[in-house]
Structures are given as structure tokens and as C-alpha cells.
VOPAGU-2260 file (C-alpha; in pm, 1 decimal, decimal comma):
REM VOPAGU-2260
SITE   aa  ch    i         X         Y         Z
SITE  UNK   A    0     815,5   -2843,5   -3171,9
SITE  UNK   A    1     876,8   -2676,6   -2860,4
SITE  UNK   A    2     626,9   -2415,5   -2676,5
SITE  UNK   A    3     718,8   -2030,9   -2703,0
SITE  UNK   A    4     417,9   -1984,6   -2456,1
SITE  UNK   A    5     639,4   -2186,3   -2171,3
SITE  UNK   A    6     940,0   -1951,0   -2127,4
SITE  UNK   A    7     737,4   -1613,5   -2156,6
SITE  UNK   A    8     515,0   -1748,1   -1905,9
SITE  UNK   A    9     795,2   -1851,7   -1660,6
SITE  UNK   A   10     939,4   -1517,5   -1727,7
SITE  UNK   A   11     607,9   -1326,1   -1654,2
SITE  UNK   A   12     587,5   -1554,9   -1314,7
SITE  UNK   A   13     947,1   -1497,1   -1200,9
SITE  UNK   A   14     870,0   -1134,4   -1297,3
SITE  UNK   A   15     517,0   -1103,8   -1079,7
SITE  UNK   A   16     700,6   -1289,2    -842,0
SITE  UNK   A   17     996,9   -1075,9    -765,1
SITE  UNK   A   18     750,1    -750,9    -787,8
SITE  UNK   A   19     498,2    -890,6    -526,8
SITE  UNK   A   20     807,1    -971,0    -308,2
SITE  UNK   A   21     984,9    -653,1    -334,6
SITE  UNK   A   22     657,4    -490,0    -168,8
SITE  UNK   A   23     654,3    -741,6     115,7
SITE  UNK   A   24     996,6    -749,4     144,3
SITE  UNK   A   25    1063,0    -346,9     119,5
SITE  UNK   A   26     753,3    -303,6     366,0
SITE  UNK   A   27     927,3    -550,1     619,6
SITE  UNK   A   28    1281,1    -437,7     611,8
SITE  UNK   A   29    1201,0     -58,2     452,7
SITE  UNK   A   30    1439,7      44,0     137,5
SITE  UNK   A   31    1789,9      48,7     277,2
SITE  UNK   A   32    1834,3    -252,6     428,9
SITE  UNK   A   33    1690,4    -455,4     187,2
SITE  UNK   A   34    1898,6    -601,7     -84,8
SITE  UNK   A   35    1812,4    -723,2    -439,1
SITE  UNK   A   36    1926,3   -1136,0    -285,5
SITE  UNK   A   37    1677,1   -1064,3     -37,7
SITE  UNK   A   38    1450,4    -981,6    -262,2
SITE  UNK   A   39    1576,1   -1307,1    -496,1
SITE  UNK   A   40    1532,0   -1508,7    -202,9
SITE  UNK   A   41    1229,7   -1460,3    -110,9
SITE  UNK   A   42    1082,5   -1475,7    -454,5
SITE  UNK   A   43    1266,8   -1790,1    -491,2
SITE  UNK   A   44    1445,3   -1628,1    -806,0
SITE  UNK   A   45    1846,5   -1655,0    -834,1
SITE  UNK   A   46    2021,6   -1334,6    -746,0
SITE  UNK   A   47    2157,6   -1360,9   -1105,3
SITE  UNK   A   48    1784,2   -1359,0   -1267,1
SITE  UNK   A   49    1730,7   -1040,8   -1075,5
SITE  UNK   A   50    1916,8    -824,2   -1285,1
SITE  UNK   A   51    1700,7   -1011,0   -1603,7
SITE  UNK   A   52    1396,0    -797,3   -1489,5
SITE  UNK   A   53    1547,3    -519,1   -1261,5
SITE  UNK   A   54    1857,7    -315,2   -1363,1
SITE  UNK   A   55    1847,0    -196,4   -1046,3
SITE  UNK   A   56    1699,7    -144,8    -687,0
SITE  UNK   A   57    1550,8     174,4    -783,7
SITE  UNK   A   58    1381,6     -36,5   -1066,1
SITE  UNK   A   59    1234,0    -272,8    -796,3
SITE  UNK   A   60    1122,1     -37,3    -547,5
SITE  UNK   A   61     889,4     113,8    -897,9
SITE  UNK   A   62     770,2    -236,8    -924,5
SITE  UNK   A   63     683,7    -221,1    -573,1
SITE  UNK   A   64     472,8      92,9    -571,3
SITE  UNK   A   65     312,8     -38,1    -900,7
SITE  UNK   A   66     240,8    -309,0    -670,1
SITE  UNK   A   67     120,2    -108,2    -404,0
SITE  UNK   A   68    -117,5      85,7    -682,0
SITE  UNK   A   69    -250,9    -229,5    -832,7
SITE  UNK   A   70    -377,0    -344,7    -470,7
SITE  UNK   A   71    -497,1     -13,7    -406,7
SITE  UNK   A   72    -708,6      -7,6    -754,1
SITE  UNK   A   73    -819,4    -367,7    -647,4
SITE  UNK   A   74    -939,0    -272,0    -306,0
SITE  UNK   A   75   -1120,6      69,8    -420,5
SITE  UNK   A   76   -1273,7    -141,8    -678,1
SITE  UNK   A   77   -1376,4    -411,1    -425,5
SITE  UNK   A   78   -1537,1    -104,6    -206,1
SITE  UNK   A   79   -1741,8      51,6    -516,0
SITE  UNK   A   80   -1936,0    -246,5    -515,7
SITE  UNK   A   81   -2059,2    -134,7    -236,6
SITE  UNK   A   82   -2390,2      62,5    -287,6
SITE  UNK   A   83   -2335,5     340,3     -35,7
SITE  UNK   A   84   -2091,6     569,2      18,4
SITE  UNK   A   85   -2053,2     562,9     415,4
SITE  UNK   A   86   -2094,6     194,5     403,2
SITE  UNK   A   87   -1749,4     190,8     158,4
SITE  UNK   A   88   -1605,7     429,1     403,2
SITE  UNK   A   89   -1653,7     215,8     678,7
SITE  UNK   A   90   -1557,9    -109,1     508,9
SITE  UNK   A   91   -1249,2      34,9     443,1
SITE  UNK   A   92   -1171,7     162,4     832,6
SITE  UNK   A   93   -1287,0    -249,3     891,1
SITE  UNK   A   94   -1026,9    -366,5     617,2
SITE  UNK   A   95    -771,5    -133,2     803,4
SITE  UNK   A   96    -824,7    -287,8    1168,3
SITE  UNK   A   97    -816,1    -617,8    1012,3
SITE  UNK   A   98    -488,0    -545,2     903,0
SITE  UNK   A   99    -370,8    -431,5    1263,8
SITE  UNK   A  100     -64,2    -729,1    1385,6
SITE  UNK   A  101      86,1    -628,6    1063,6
SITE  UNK   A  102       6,9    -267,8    1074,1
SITE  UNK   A  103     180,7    -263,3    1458,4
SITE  UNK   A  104     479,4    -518,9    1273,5
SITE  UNK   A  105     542,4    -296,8    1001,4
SITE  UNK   A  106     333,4       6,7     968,0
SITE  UNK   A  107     157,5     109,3     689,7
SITE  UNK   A  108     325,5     -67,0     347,0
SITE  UNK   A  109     254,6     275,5     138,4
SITE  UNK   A  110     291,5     528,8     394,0
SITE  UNK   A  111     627,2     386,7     577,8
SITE  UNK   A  112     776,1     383,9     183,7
SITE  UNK   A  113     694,1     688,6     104,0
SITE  UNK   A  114     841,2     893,2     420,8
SITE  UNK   A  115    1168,8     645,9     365,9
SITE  UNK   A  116    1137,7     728,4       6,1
SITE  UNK   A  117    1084,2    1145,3      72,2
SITE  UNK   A  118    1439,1    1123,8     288,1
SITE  UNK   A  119    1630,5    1054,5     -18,0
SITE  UNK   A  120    1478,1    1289,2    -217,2
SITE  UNK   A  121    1568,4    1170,0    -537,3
SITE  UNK   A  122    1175,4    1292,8    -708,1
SITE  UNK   A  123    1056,4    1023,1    -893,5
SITE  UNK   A  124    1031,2     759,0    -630,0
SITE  UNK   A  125     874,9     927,5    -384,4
SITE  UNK   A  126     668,6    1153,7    -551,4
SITE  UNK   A  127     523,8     745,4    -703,2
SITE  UNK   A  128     460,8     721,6    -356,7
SITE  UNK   A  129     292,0    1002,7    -272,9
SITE  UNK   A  130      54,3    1010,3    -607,1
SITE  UNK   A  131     -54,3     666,7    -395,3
SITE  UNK   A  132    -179,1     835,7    -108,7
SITE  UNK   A  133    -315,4    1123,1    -300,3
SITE  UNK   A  134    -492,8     837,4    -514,4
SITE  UNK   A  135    -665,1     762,3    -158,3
SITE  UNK   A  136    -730,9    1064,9     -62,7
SITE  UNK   A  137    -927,7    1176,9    -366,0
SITE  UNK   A  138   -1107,5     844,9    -377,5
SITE  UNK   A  139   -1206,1     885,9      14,6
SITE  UNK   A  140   -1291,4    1252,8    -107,0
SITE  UNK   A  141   -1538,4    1120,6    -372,0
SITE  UNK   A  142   -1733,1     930,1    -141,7
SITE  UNK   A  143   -1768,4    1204,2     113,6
SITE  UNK   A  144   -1839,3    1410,6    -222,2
SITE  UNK   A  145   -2134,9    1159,8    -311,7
SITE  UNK   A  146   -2240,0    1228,1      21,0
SITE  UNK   A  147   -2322,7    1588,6     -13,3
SITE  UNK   A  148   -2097,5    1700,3     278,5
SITE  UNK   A  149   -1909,6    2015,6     289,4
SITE  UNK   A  150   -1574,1    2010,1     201,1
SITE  UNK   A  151   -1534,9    1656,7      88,7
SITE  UNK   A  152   -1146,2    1701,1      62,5
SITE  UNK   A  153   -1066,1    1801,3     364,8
SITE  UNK   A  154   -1253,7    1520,9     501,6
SITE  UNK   A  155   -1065,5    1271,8     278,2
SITE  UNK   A  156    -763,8    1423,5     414,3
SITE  UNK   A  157    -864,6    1381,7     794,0
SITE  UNK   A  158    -972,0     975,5     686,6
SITE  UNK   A  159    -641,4     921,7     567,5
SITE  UNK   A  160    -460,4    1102,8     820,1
SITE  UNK   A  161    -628,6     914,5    1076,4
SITE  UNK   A  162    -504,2     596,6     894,9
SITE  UNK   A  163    -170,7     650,9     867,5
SITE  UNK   A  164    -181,3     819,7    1230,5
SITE  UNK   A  165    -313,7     539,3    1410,9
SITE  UNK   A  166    -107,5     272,4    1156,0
SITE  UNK   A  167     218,4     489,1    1303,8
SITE  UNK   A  168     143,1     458,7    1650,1
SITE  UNK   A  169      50,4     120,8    1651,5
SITE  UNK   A  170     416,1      18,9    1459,9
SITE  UNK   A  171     553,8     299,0    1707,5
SITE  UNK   A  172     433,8     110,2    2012,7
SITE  UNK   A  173     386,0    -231,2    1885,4
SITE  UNK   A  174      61,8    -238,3    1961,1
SITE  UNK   A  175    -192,6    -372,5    1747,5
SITE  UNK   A  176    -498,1    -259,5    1954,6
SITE  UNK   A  177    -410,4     123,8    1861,2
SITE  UNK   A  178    -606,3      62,9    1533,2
SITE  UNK   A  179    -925,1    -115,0    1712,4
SITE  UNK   A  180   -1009,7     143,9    1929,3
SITE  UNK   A  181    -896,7     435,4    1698,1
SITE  UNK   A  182   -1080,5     262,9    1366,3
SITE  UNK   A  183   -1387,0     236,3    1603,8
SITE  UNK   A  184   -1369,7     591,3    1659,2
SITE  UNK   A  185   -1318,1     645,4    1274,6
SITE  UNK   A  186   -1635,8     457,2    1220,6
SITE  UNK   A  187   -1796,6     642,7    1457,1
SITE  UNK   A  188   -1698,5     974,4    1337,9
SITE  UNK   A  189   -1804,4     841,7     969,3
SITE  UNK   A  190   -2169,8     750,4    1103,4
SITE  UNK   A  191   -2170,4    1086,5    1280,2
SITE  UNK   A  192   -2134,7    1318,7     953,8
């Protein structure tokens, strides 16, 4: 008797595989120069087997932001364990600095895909990317929300704006201290309100 569990399995590794390496890989090398052998490569998947999962590259970079959404809904539900708002707000800046040598590698994985993503303009793609940020946004907006403070939007605006501002400058200039001193200044902005 053989095992139908064995192949499915394999399949759904290969498959989580390739998807978690498209986001690394499409983060590293951004959209364009990135090719599905890459891709195979690093997931340690032959080229062939590629085409199994993905009919395309398009299909991979939607794996990728699905993989960028399902760390995002892991992280905001690591933070809501949090008891207090401001304390979640300021975990997150922490999580942010602590992601600074790749931040000042790379830039930020969702926000450098979706401005590559907005220059082809093909609407589906990067509009994904952009419901990512705006899934940020309204969940930074929710805390300042719980917090009673006026306009709680705006403020999750300036939060993530400040993110993806210092995470840009510190790729720009390759320097990884841009998001120490600016996330201290976030936190210190966050304990000000």
C-alpha cells in the first residue's frame, strides 16, 4: 500500500518553499531581475517543478505578497498580545530597528515591492501590495484609536511613513544606523502623544 499523504505533503513543502523564497528572493533582487531558476534555486526546487505550482512570474510575485500578508497577520497578532496600545506601538518601532542591516541591504520587503510593482502598472499586483500597507496603516490607526487620540488615521499614516522613510534612507545610504536613531525618535514621539 503506498501513502497518498507522502506526495501531497512534498508538494505542499516544495510549494511553501518556493513561496517563502520568492519573497526573499524578490525583496533581494526586486521583480525584474529576478527569474523563476532563481527562484528554483534557492528553494532548492528544479526549474521544471516551478511551472507545477506557478504558471508564471506574475503568479509568484502573488505568492509573495500572500507571503508578505501572512507575516504581517503573524506579527500584528504577535503585538495584540500585548496589553497596551503604545506598548504594541513601540514594540513594533523595536521589531523595525531590529531589522535595520537588512532594512539598509534591501529596504523595506513590502514597501520596495510595491513602488517596483506601481511602475508597471498592471492593477492587480500592486494594488496586492498596497492593500498591505493600508493593512498597516489601519492596524497602527486602531491602536492610536484605542488610545483616544485625535485623528487616529492620520497618525497611523505618519507611523508608517516614518517606517518606510527611514527604511528608504537607510537602503539609500547603506546605512543601518538611519533606523536606530530615527526609530528612537519614533518611540519618543509615541511616548509623547
Amino acid at each position: 500500500m503506498t501513502d497518498s499523504v507522502g506526495p501531497r505533503a512534498r508538494a505542499a513543502d516544495k510549494r511553501r518553499r518556493l513561496t517563502t523564497e520568492a519573497a526573499r528572493v524578490l525583496h533581494e533582487q526586486g521583480v525584474e531581475r529576478t527569474t523563476l531558476a532563481h527562484i528554483a534555486s534557492a528553494a532548492d526546487v528544479p526549474v521544471g517543478n516551478v511551472y507545477y505550482y506557478f504558471k508564471t512570474k506574475d503568479d509568484l510575485v502573488q505568492a509573495a505578497l500572500s507571503e508578505h500578508g501572512a507575516r504581517l497577520d503573524e506579527l500584528i497578532g504577535r503585538l495584540n498580545e500585548i496589553a497596551d496600545p503604545r506598548e504594541r506601538l513601540t514594540t513594533l518601532v523595536g521589531m523595525w530597528v531590529d531589522q535595520r542591516d537588512v532594512a539598509a541591504q534591501f529596504g523595506c520587503p513590502t514597501g520596495t515591492l510595491a513602488v517596483e510593482l506601481d511602475k508597471r502598472r498592471d492593477g492587480e499586483l500592486d494594488a496586492a501590495a498596497g492593500d498591505l500597507l493600508r493593512r498597516l496603516i489601519a492596524w497602527a490607526a486602531d491602536q492610536f484609536r484605542e488610545l483616544e487620540l485625535p485623528d487616529p488615521d492620520g497618525l497611523g499614516v505618519t507611523l508608517v511613513a516614518a517606517y518606510q522613510g527611514m527604511s528608504l534612507l537607510a537602503n539609500a545610504l547603506r546605512d543601518p544606523q538611519i533606523m536606530t536613531s530615527q526609530g528612537e525618535r519614533l518611540v519618543e514621539w509615541l511616548e509623547s502623544l
